[in-house]
N, C-alpha and C positions, 0 to 999 in steps of 0.2 A: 621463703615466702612468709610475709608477717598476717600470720591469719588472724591476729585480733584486729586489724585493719581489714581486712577481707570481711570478716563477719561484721563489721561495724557498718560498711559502705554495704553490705545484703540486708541490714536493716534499714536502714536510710532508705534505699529502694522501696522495702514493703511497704515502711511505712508513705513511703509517695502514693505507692499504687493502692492505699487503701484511702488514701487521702482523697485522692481522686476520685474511685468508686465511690465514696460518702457524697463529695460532691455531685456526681453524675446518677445515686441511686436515691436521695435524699431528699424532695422537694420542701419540706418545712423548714423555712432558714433556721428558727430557733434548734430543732434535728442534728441541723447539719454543724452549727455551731458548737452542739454537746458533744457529738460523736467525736468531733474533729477535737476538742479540747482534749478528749479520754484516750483519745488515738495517740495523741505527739506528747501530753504530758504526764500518761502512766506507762512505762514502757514494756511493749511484750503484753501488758494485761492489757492493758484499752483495747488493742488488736484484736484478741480474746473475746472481749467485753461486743465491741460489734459486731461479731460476726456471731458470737452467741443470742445476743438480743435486741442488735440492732439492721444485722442487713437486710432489705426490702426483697424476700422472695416471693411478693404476691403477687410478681409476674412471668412465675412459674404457673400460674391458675396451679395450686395445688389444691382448690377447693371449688366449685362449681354448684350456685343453686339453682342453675338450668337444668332441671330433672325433665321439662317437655320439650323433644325433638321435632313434633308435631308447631307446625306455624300457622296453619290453619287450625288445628284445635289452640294452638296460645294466643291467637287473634281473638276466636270465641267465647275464649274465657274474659280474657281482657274488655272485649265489649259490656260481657254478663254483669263483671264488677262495676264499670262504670255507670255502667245502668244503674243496679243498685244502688250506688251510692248517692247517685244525682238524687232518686227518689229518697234518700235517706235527707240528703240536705234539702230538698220538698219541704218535706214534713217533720223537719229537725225542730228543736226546740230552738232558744236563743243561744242557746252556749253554743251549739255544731256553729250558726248558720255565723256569731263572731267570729269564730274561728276557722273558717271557710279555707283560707289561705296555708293554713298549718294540713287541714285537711287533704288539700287537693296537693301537696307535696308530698304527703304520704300516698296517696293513692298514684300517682308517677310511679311510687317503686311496687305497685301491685298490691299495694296493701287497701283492700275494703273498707269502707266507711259501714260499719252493721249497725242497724238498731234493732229493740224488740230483747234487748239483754237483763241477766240481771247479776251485777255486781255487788259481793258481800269484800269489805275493808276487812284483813284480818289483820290483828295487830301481834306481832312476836309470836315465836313458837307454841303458845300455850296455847293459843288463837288459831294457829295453822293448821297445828298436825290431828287435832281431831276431827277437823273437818277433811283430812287427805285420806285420812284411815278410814273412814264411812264410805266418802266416795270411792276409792279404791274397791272398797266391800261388795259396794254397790256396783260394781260396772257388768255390763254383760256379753259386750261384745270383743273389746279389746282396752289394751292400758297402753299408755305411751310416756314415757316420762326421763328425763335430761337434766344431768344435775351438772354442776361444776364442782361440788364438795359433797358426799357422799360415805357418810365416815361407820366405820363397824364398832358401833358402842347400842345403848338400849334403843335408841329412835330408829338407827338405821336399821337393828333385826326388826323391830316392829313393825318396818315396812318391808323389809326384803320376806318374811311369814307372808304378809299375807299377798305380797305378790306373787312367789312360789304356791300360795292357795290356789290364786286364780286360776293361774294356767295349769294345776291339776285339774278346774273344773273346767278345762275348754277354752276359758279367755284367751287373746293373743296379747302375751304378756311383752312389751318391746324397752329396752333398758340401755341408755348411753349415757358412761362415764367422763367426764373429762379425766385422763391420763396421767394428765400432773395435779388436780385438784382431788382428786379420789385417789391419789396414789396408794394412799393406806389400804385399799380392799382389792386389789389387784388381784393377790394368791389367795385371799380366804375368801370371803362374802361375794366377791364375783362370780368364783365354783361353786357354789351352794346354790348361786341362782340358775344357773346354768344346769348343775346336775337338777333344778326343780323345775325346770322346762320353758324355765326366762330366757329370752333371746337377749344376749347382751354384750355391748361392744365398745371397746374405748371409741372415744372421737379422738383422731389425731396421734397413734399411737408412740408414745417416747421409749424408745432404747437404751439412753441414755441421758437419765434425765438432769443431772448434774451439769451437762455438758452441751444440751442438746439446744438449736434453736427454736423447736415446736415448743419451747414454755413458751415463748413469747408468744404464739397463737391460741388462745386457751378458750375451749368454748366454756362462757361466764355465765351461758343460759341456765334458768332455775323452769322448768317448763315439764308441766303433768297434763298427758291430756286425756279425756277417759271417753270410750264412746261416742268422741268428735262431739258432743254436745257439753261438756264439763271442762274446764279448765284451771290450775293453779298458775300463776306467774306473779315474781316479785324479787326481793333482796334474799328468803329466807333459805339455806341450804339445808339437807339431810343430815342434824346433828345436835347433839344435845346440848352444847353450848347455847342452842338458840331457845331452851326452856327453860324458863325464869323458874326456878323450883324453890321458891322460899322456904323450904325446910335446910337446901344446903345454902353454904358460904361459896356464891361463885360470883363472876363480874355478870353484872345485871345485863342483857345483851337485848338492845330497842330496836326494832326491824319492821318491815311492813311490806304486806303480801295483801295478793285481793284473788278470787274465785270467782270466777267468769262461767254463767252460762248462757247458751246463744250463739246464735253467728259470729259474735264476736271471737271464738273460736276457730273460726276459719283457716285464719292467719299462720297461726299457732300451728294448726296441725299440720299447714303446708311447711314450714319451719321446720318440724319434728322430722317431715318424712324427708325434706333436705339434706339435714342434717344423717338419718339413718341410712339413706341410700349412700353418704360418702362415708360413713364408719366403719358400714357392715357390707358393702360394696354388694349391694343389691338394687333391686330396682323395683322399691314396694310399690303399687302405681295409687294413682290419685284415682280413687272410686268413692262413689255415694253413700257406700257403709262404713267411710271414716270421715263422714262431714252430716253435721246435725240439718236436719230438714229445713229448709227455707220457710217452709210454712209456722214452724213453731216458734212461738213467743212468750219468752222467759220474764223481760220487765220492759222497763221502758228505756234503760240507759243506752247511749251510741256510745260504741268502742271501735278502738282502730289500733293497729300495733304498727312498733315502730321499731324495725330490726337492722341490724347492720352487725359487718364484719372483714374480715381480709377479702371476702367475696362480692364484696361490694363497689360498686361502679365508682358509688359519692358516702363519705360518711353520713351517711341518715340519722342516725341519731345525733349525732352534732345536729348538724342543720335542724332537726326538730325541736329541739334547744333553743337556736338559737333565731329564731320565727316564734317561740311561745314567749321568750322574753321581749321580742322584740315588740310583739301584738298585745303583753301587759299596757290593763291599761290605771289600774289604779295601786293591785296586793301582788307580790312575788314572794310566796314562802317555799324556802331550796332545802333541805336534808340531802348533806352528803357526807359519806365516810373517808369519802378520799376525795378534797377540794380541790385539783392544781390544772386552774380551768382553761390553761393556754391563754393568747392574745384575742382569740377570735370572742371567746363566751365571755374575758373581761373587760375585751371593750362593749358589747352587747349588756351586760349587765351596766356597767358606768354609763352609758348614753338612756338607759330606762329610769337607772335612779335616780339620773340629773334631769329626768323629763320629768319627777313627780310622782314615778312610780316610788311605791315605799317595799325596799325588800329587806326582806330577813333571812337572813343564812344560818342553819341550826350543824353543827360540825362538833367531832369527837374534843373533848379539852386535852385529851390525847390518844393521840393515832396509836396502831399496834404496831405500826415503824418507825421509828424516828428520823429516818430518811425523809420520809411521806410527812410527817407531824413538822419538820422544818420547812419543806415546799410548799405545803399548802401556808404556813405562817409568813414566810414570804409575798403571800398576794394577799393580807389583811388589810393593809394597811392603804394599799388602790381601791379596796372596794369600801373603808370606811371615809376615806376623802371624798366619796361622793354621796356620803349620807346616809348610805348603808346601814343596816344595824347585823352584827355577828355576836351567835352566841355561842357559849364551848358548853358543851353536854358534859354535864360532872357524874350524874348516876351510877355511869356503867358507861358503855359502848355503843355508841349511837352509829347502825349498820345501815340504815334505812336510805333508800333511795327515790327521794318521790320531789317532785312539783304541786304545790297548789296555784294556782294564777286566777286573779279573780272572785273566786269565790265560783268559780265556771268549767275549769278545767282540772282535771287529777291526771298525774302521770306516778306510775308507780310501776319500776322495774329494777334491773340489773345491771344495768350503766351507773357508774361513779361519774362524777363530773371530772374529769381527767383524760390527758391522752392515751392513758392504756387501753379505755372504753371506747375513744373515740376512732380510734384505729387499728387497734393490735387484735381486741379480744371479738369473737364472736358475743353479740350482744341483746336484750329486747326487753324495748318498753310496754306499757298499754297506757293510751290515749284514750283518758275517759269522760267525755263531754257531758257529764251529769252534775248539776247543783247539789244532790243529794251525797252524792260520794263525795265530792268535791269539798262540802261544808263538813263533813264526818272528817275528811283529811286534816283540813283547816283545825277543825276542835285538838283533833291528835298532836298539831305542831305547837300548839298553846298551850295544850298541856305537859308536849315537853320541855317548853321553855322556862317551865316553872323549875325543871332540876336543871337548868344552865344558867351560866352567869354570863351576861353580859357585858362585852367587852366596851371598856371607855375610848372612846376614841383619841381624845389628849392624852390619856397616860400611857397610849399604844407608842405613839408618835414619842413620845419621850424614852422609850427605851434604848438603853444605851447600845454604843456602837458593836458592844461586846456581844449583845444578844443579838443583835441584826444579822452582823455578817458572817456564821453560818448560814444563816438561810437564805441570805443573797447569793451566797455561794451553792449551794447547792439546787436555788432555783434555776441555775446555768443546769442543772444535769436534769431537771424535770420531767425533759422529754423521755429521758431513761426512767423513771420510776414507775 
């Protein structure tokens, strides 16, 4: 029996039958295109390579944020919201009642329209973390906080003290790690919190992470909630890379977080206990002492969050995207770390810039992949044929993930403009419909334009064929990045 023929014709097989499953598990043609190129033209790894980070188990539901079984109490909530919200866009200012449409698609997926908030813009670590450390200080009933990177160097004992404080003093101190993003404090700093009376639990747990498909579901959330009436969310993770400490030599690292108090908390905190009830496989329930009073009034700004993940019906945060682009009506300024915006968000951005909208797209002049730093350089050159203006952040590291639109709307979260955000990763924005945050956004993106340079649009176009085609070639694998 000649079994290098035997073996040869058992591969031919796999690889049909994985050819097919891409087909039949796949629906993004662009997806199903990469997979299928990685499958037939690296042999043995591509095989690998999909089934590690690309086959579609999120209809195994191995993740579920239907935490109410009750349909009569999810009826009466769902009314409550509505309610509120209608009375929010009542008595909204001009920015909600423009943005009505972005609105009421967020609220489909149960997300509230709150007003009566008050939004503080924090800019980069040095900006964040004193104000997490006070409030942290300050909490007196319970803590809740979700990071996706969470690293054991000076920032993170800073905070892991004084969380271990709290819940010596009583607090219910609640802590979810992403798995593969906090991998570093698994055996040390996890134990410390735990022998200090922190309740805390990977999200997702990986066994094997080298090898394992749950990297590919990574919860990306940055989310602190203290007393159901305080909130952090943003780009900025638990790590000293993110404090610009001008006394040492590091890479300058530009990020953007906002502190939320208010209803607009709501969201967030049902998010948190989602998320805890599938880490820590409990069933913490939704009660009145982990939601700030309806009566009290923090400021004047409306907020609304805008989440999504594997557990999601429709990608939300796409579509929130691509309804604030679409409803610009005059300024689109984007900040993103990772650009490789698919077909859907670049023809959405091409159809607003050739409408007269004027955008500006502020992006790393180099990624911290160069996988990622060629894909995205692959879609410059579409979004400057339509007028576009791109510029490359040379300072340092430009991590920050926000929207201004108009001069009306601020969106500031943990979505990259990319497929990983849009599908892969658990993810969430805040939808901030205030002119005041919104022109504070604004001033921040102009003033980091001053350390980027502006890409020329002729002498982009003129780059030779040698530079191009890496990255044409590797925007065929995009979907993988």
């Amino acid at each position: 029996m000649d079994w290098h023929l035997l073996a040869g014709a058992a591969y031919i097989l796999l690889v049909l039958f994985v050819c097919f499953r891409i087909l039949y598990d796949t629906h993004s043609s662009s997806k199903t295109l990469a997979y299928l190129l990685v499958t037939i033209l690296v042999p043995g790894v591509g095989i690998i390579i999909y089934f590690a980070v690309g086959a579609n188990y999120r209809k195994n539901k191995l993740y579920s944020k239907k935490i109410i079984n009750d349909n009569k109490l999810l009826a009466e909530i769902r009314e409550k919201i509505i309610h509120e919200s209608e009375k929010t866009w009542d008595t909204g200012e001009s920015e909600v009642k423009r943005h009505k449409k972005l609105a009421r698609m967020l609220l489909n997926d149960n997300s509230p329209l709150t007003g009566d908030n008050e939004v503080n813009l924090l800019l980069n670590g040095e900006e964040k973390f004193p104000e997490v450390i006070q409030a942290l200080k300050d909490a007196k009933h319970h803590i809740h906080i979700e990071y996706y990177i969470f690293e054991n160097d000076a920032i993170g004992n800073i905070v892991k003290d004084v969380l271990i404080q709290k819940a010596a003093e009583g607090v219910q101190v609640r802590f979810i790690y992403d798995d593969f993003g906090s991998r570093s404090i698994r055996h040390n700093l996890v134990k410390e919190l735990i022998a200090g009376g922190v309740e805390a639990y990977p999200f997702y747990k990986i066994l094997f992470i080298a090898l394992s498909n749950r990297t590919n579901y990574r919860n990306h959330r940055k989310i602190i909630v203290i007393d159901g009436c305080t909130a952090f969310i943003g780009g900025i993770n638990v790590s000293d890379r993110y404090i610009n400490n001008q006394g040492k030599k590091q890479l300058f690292w530009r990020d953007t977080h906002v502190r939320i108090n208010g209803p607009g908390v709501y969201y967030l905190q049902y998010l948190f206990i989602c998320d805890w009830n599938f880490a820590a496989d409990q069933k913490l329930p939704i009660q009145s002492e982990y939601f700030c009073s309806a009566k009290s009034k923090h400021g004047k700004a409306i907020v609304q969050i805008a989440a999504s993940g594997p557990d999601s019906d429709t990608p939300t945060i796409m579509f929130s995207l691509l309804q604030t682009i679409g409803m610009a009506q005059e300024e689109l300024l984007i900040t993103s770390p990772y650009f490789i915006p698919g077909e859907s968000i670049l023809n959405a951005l091409s159809v607003a810039a050739l409408s007269g909208v004027k955008i500006k797209l502020l992006v790393p002049n180099k990624s911290d992949s160069a996988f990622i730093n060629a894909a995205a350089r692959s879609y410059y050159g579409d979004i400057l044929d339509t007028g576009a203006e791109i510029y490359l952040y040379k300072k340092g590291f430009v991590h920050a993930k926000t929207i201004v639109s108009d001069s009306k709307l601020a969106i500031v979260g943990s979505a990259n403009m990319d497929h990983r955000s849009f599908e892969l990763n658990f993810e969430v924005n805040s939808m901030i419909y205030d002119d005041k945050i919104a022109l504070q956004l604004r001033e921040a993106f102009y003033n980091d334009i001053k350390d980027a340079v502006k890409i020329n649009p002729k002498t982009w176009a003129k780059r030779t064929l040698f530079k191009q085609l890496p990255e044409k070639l590797i925007r065929l694998l995009s979907p993988l990045l």
